[in-house]
C-alpha positions in Angstrom: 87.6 81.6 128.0 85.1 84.3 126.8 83.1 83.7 130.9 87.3 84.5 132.3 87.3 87.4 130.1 84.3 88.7 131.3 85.1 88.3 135.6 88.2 90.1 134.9 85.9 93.4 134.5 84.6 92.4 138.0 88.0 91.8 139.1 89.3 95.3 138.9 87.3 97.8 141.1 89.3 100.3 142.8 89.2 100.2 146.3 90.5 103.9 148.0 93.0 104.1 150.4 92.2 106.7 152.5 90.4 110.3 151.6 92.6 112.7 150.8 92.2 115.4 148.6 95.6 116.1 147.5 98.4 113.6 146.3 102.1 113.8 146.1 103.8 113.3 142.6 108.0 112.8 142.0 110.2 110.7 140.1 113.6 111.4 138.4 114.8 113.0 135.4 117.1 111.8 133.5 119.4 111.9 129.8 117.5 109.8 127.3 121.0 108.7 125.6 123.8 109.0 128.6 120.6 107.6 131.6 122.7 110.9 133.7 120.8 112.6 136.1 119.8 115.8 135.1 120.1 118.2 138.2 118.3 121.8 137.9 115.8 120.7 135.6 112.4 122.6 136.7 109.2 120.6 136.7 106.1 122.7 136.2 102.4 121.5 136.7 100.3 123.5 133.5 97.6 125.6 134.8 97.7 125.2 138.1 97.3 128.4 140.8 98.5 128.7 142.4 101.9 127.5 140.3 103.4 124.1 141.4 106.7 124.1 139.9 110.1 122.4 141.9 112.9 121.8 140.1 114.9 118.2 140.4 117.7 118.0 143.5 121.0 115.8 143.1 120.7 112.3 141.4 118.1 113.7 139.2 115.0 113.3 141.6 112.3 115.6 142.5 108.9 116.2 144.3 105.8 118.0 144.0 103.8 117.9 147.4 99.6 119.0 147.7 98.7 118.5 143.9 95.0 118.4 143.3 92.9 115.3 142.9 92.5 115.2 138.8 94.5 115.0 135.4 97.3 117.3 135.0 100.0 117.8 132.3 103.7 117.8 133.4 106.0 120.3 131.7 109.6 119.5 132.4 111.9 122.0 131.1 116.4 122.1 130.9 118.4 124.7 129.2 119.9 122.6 125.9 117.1 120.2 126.1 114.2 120.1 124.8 111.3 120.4 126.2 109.1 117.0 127.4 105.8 116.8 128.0 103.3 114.2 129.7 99.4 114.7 129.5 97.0 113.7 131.4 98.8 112.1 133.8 95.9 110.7 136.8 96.4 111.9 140.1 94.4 109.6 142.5 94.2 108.9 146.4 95.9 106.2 148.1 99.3 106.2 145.9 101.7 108.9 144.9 102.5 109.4 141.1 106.0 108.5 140.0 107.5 109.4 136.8 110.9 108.7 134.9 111.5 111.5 132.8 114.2 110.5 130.1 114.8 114.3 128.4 116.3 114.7 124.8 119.7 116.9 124.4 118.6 119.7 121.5 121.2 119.5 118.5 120.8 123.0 118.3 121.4 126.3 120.0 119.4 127.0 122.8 117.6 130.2 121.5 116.7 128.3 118.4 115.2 125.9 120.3 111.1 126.0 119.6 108.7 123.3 120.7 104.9 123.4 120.5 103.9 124.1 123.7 101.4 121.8 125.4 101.5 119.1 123.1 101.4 114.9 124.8 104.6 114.3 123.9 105.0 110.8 121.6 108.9 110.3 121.8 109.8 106.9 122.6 111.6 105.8 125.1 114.2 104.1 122.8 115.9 107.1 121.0 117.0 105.5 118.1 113.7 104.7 116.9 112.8 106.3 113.5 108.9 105.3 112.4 106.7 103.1 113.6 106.3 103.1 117.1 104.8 104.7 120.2 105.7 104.9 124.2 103.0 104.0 126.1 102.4 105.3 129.8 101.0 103.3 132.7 98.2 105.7 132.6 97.4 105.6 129.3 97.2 101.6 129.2 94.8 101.9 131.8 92.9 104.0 130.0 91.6 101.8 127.1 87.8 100.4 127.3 88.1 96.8 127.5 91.6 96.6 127.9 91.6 94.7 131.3 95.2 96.5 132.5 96.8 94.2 129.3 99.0 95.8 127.2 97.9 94.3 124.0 94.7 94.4 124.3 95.4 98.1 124.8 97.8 98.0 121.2 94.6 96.1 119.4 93.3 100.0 119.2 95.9 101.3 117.2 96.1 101.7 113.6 97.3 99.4 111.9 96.3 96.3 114.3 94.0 94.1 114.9 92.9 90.8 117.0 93.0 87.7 116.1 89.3 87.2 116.6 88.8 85.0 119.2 89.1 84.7 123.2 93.0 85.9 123.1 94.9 88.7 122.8 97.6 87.9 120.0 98.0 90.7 118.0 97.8 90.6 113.9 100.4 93.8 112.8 100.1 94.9 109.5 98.7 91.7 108.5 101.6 89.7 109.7 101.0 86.6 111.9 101.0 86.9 115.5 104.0 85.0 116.1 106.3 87.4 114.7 106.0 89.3 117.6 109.1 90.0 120.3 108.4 90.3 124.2 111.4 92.1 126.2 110.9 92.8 129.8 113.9 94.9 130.7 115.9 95.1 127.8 116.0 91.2 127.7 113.7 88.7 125.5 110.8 86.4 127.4 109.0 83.6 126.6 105.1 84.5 126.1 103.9 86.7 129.5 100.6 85.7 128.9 98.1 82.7 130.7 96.1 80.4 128.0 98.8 80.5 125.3 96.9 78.9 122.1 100.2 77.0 121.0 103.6 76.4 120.7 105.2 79.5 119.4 102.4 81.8 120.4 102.6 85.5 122.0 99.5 85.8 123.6 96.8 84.1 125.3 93.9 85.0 127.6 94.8 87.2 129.7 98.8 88.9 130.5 100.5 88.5 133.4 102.3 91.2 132.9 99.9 93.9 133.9 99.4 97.6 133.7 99.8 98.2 137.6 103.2 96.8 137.5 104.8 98.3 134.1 106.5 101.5 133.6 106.7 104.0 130.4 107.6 101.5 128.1 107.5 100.8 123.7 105.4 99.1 121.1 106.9 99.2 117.9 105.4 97.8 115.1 108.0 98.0 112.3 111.5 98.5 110.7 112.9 98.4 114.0 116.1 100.1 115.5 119.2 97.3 115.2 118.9 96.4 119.1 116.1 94.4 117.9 116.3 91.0 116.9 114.3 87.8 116.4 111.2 89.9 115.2 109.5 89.8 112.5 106.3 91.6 112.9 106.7 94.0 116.0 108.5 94.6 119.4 106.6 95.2 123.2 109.7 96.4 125.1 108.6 96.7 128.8 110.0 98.1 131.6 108.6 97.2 135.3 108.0 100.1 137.7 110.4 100.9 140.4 108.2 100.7 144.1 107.8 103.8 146.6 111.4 104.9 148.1 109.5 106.3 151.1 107.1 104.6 151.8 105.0 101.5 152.5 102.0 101.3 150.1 100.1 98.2 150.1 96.6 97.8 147.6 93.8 94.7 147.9 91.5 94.2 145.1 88.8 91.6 145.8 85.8 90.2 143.8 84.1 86.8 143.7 86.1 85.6 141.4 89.5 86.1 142.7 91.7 88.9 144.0 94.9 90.8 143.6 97.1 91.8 146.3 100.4 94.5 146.2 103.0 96.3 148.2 106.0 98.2 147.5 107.9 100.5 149.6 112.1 101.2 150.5 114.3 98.5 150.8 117.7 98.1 152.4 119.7 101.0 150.8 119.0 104.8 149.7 116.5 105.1 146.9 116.5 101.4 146.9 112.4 99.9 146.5 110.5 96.6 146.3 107.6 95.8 144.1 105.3 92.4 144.7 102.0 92.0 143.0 100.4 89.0 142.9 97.0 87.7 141.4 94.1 85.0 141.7 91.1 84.4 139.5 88.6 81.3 139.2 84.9 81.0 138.3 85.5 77.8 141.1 83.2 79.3 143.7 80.6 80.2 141.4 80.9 76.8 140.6 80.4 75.6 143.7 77.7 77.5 144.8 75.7 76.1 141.7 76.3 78.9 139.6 77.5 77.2 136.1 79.4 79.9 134.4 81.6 77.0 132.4 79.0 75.0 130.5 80.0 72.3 132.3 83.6 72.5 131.2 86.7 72.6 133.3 86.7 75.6 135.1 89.1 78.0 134.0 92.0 79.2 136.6 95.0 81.5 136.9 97.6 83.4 139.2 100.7 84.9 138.8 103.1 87.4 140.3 105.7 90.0 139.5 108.3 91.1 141.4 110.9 93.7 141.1 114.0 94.7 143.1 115.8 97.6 143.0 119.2 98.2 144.7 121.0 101.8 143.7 125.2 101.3 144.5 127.3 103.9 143.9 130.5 102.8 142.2 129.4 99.3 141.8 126.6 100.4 139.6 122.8 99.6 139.8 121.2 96.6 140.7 117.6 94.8 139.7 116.1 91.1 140.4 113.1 91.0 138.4 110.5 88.0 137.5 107.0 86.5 137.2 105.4 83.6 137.4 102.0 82.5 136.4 99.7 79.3 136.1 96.9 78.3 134.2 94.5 75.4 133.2 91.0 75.3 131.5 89.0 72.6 128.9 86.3 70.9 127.7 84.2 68.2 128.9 82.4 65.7 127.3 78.2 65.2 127.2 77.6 62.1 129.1 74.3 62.0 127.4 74.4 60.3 124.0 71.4 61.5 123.0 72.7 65.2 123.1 75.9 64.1 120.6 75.6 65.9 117.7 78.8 66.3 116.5 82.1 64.9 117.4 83.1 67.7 119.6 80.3 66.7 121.7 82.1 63.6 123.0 85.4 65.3 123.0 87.2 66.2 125.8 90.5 68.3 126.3 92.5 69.5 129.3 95.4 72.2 129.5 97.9 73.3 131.8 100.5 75.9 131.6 102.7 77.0 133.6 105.5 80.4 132.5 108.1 81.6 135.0 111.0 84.2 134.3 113.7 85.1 137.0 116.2 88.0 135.8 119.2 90.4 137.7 119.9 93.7 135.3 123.2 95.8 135.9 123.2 99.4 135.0 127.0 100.7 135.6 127.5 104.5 134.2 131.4 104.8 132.7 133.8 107.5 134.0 133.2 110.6 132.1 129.3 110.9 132.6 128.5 110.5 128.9 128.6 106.1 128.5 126.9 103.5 130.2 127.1 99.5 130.0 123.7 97.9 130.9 123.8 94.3 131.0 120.9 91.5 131.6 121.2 87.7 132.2 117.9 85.4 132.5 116.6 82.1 133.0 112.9 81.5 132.0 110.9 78.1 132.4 107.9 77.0 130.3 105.6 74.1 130.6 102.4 73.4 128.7 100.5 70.1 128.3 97.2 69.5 126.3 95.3 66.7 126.7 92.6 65.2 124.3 90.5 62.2 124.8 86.8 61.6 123.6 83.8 58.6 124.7 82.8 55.8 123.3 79.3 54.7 123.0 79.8 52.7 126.2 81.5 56.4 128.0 85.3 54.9 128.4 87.8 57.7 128.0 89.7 56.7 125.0 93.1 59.1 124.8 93.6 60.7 121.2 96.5 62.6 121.6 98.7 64.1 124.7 101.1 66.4 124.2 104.1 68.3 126.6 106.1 71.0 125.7 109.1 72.2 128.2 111.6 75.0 127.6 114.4 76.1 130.0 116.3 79.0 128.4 119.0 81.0 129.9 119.9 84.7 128.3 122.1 87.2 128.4 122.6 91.0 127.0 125.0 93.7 127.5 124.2 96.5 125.7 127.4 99.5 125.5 125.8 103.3 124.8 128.5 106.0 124.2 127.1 109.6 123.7 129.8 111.8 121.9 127.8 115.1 121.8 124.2 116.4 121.3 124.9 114.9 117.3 126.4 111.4 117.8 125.4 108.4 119.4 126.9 105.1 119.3 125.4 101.7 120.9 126.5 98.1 120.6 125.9 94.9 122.0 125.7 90.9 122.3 122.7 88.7 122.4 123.5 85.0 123.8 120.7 82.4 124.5 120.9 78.9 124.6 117.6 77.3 124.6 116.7 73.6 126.3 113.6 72.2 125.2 112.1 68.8 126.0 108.7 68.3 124.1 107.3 64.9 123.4 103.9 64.1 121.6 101.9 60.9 120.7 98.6 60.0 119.0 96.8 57.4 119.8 94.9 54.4 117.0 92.8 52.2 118.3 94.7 50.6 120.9 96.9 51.9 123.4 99.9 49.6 121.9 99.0 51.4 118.2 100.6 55.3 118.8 103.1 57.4 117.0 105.0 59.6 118.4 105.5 62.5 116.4 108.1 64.4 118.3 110.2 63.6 121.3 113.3 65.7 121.6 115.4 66.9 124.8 118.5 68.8 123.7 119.6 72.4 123.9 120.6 74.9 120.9 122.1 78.0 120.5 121.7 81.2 119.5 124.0 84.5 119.1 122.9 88.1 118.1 125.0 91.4 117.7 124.1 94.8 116.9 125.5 98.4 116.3 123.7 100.7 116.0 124.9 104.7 115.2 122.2 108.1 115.4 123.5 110.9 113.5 121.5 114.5 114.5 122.2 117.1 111.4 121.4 120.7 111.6 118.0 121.6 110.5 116.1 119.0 113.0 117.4 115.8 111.1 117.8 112.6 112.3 119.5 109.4 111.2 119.5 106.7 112.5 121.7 103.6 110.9 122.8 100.3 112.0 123.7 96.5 111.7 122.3 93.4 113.5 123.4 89.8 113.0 121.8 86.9 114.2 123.2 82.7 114.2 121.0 79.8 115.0 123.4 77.3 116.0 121.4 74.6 115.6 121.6 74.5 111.9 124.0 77.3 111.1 121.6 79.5 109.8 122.3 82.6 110.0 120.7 86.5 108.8 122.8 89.9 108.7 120.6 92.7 108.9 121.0 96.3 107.4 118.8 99.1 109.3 118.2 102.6 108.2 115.7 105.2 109.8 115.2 109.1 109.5 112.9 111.7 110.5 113.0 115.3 110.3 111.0 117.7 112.0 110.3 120.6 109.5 108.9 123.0 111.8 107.1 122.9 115.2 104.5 120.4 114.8 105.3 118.6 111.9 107.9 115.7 110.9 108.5 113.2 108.5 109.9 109.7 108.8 111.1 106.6 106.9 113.0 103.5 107.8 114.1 100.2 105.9 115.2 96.9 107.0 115.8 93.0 107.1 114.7 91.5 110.3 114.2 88.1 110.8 113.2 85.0 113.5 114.0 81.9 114.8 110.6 79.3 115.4 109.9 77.3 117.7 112.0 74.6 118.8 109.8 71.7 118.6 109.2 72.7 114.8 112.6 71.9 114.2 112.4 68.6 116.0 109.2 67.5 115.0 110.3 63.7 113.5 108.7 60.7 112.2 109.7 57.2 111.2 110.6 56.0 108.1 109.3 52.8 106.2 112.5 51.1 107.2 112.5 52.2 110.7 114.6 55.0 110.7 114.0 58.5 112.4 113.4 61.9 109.7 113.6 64.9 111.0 112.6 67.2 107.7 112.4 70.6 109.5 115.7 70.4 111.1 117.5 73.0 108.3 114.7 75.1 108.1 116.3 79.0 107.2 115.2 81.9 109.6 112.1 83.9 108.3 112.3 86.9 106.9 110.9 90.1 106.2 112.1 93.6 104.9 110.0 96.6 105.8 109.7 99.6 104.5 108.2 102.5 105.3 107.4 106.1 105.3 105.2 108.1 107.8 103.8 111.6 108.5 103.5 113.5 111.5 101.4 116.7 112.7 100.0 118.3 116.0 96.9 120.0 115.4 96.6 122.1 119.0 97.4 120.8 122.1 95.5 117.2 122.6 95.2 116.3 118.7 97.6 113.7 117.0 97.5 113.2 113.3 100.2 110.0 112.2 99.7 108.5 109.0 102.3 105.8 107.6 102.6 104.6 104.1 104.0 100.6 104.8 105.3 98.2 102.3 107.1 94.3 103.7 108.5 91.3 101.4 108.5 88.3 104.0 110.1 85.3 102.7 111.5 82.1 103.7 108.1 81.6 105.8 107.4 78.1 107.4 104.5 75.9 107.3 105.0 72.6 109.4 104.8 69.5 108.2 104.9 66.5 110.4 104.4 64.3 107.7 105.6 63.9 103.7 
């Protein structure tokens, strides 16, 4: 895995598309609780002269034409808003810049209204979080050395997280284990968007499919999250694909000798309607076979994937997305067909894997009569296959299978998520979570005869699950915020169930300072096949012991600290205290 790791900083040279000086940036701005378009809004480049400033047309959109090659910082200003702004934003040949700009209502009068000017704004794109998390651009998760366009690699350089050591990029928050970590991909849970998953229940792996050329603004939040989030023990990525060009046909080719990556994106079918297709190849197989050995002599490793995202604007019927990916995957070990050279057992082990992750999704976005609700709502189907094979040689080299193992998971989703905005000082949002999840894993290990095996688990069923959530934000005078709210969550395999109190607050004391806190329960479901895992009894008879396993749980608490020192300088410190409980430990056998 480490020689993969490695090509993938070959993979990703940019190649120009052309060699213009100047670059076009536009996008939309928008109401970060009501998702209305804000019309009037003016958009202002900082320092630039001569001034480039527009202000945004109907629907919200707007455009800024001839902007110089470089970084800039976008100041986006609306009388009874406050103000947002985005540093360092890249402006680069070959593709325009576009932004969704999602602007906060002030809770106070406008001439009261004072915000440090210049400063990278950190608001997150959810606006009921409290503490504990950050919006990340798809500039900025460029922007991190060795970060390979993967968003957690990226996260691994904030505070508070680290990797787990090896090859992967599963993430280790606040000490908690990896797998207590939520993926959403447009408001909706996924299975693990990652190639070279190291197990069942893990959330990362070698390399993401998802990458940072396909995502938009989107959040990582690492604890005592908002109520919309369930099944999550240890943190939340919540991201959003980018919307293609509305105007035009862009088209990129990235190529090395170990693979390449192709995209477009452009206008499709209606107004303001766009496509996005990227798709991705690497292998070390042509090294390989020009008798280059970068593998050891192990299987060579492989991947692709895609993403796609479609975009149709209606008018009374709402707004329409088809979103998805796909990936592949397969690497191993081989045995030393010298005996001489065996030094260990691992020497005359071998192991093969395969995986295989695909996720197909339509979102709805329909904005209620009276401009200040919206009902956004997701369904899903996602498809997971991974196999692992191990085997090792006898002093005469036969293959002798140890073990073999297949995991599959067909899960369907859906989410519908209500938002009503009842001035500048209340929000309410509420909504369902329904999954039913089909699994059909079998595994076997094999004595000394192919007659002698156990098989350890070998279920094909389907279970349920059911979340709810409301969720209430409360904005006081005096720049206080409170966020409160419930969640509730049923596994109906067993009839466990968790109800889930959440509380945040923050209050900005003065220009550049702010303090906030949040509490609350959160817990998760594990994998299926540790609930099925099953062996036989002395007199025959099939045990399941892990079947009424209770959800893990942990309650977080935590208090943070906030301060701008000058225009480019961040100070957040957290103080972060969690009780987890009813944690899991499998045991296939008593």
């Amino acid at each position: 895995m480490k020689h993969l790791i490695i090509a993938l900083s070959v993979l990703y040279p940019v190649i120009p598309y052309c060699q213009s000086y100047t670059q076009t940036i536009k996008g939309i701005v928008v109401d970060a609780d009501s998702r209305i378009e804000l019309v009037g809004a003016n958009i202002l480049i900082v320092g630039s002269d001569p001034s480039l400033t527009t202000i945004s047309g109907l629907n919200g959109h707007f455009r800024l034409e001839k902007v110089p090659l470089g970084r800039h910082t976008i100041q986006v200003s609306y009388v009874g808003y406050e103000q947002f702004v985005m540093s360092d934003v890249p402006v680069t040949t070959g593709k325009e810049v576009i932004l969704d700009i999602a602007m906060k209502e002030s809770a106070i009068q406008v001439d009261e209204v004072t915000i440090m000017a210049n400063k990278k704004t950190q608001t997150n794109l959810n606006a009921m979080t409290s503490v504990s998390g950050r919006m990340f651009s798809v500039e900025e998760s460029k922007r991190y050395a060795g970060g390979f366009y993967d968003p957690a690699r990226m996260a691994e350089s904030f505070a508070g997280i680290s990797s787990t050591g090896g090859d992967d990029n599963e993430l280790i928050i606040r000490g908690n284990s990896p797998r207590g970590l939520l993926w959403r991909l447009e408001g909706i849970e996924i299975p693990n968007p990652n190639h070279f998953p190291p197990g069942e229940g893990a959330t990362g792996g070698g390399i993401a499919i998802i990458t940072s050329n396909v995502i938009s603004n989107s959040d990582f939040l690492t604890g005592a999250f908002p109520a919309e989030y369930g099944n999550a023990l240890s943190g939340v990525f919540d991201i959003n694909l980018r919307k293609g060009n509305t105007e035009k046909h862009e088209f990129a080719l990235q190529a090395s000798v170990v693979g390449f990556e192709a995209a477009a994106e452009g206008p499709f079918l209606v107004e303001n309607g766009s496509y996005l297709v990227n798709y991705r190849l690497a292998s070390f197989r042509l090294l390989d076979k020009v008798g280059i050995s970068v593998s050891d002599n192990n299987v060579v490793p492989f991947f692709q994937d895609f993403v796609i995202n479609l975009y149709l604007p209606g008018n009374k019927a709402g707004k329409f997305s088809l979103f998805g990916f796909g990936g592949t995957s397969s690497a191993g070990n081989r045995a030393v067909r010298d005996t001489s050279k065996w030094i260990s057992s691992s020497d005359r082990t071998e192991m093969t894997e395969l995986h295989t992750t695909g996720v197909l999704g339509i979102k709805h976005y329909l904005p209620l009569p009276g401009g200040q609700s919206y009902l956004r709502s997701v369904v899903l189907a996602s498809y997971e296959n991974n196999s692992v094979d191990l085997a090792y040689l006898e002093d005469e080299l036969i293959v002798k299978n140890i073990h073999n193992s297949t995991s599959a998971y067909l899960n369907y989703r859906f989410s519908s998520l209500l938002h009503h905005k009842f001035s500048s000082l209340h929000s309410l949002r509420c909504g369902v979570i329904a999954g039913s999840l089909g699994s059909d894993v079998f595994g076997v290990a094999y004595d000394d005869y192919p007659e002698d095996r156990e098989i350890y688990v070998d279920y094909n069923g389907r279970a349920g699950t059911m979340q709810a959530y409301v969720q209430h934000q409360l904005r006081l005078p005096g720049n206080i915020e409170i966020n409160s709210g419930l969640h509730g969550l049923v596994f109906l395999l067993n009839s466990n169930y968790s109800v889930e109190p959440r509380l945040g607050f923050k209050w900005r004391f003065s220009s550049n300072q702010s303090l906030n806190a949040g509490v609350g329960l959160h817990s998760r479901i594990e994998p299926l096949s540790m609930y099925m895992a099953s062996y036989t009894e002395l007199d025959g008879s099939i045990s399941q012991p892990n079947r009424d396993l209770d959800l893990a749980r942990a309650w977080h608490n935590i208090l943070g600290y906030n301060v701008f020192l000058g225009r480019d300088i961040h100070l957040m410190a957290e103080v972060y205290y969690q009780y987890l409980y009813n944690v899991h430990r499998l045991e296939l056998w008593p």
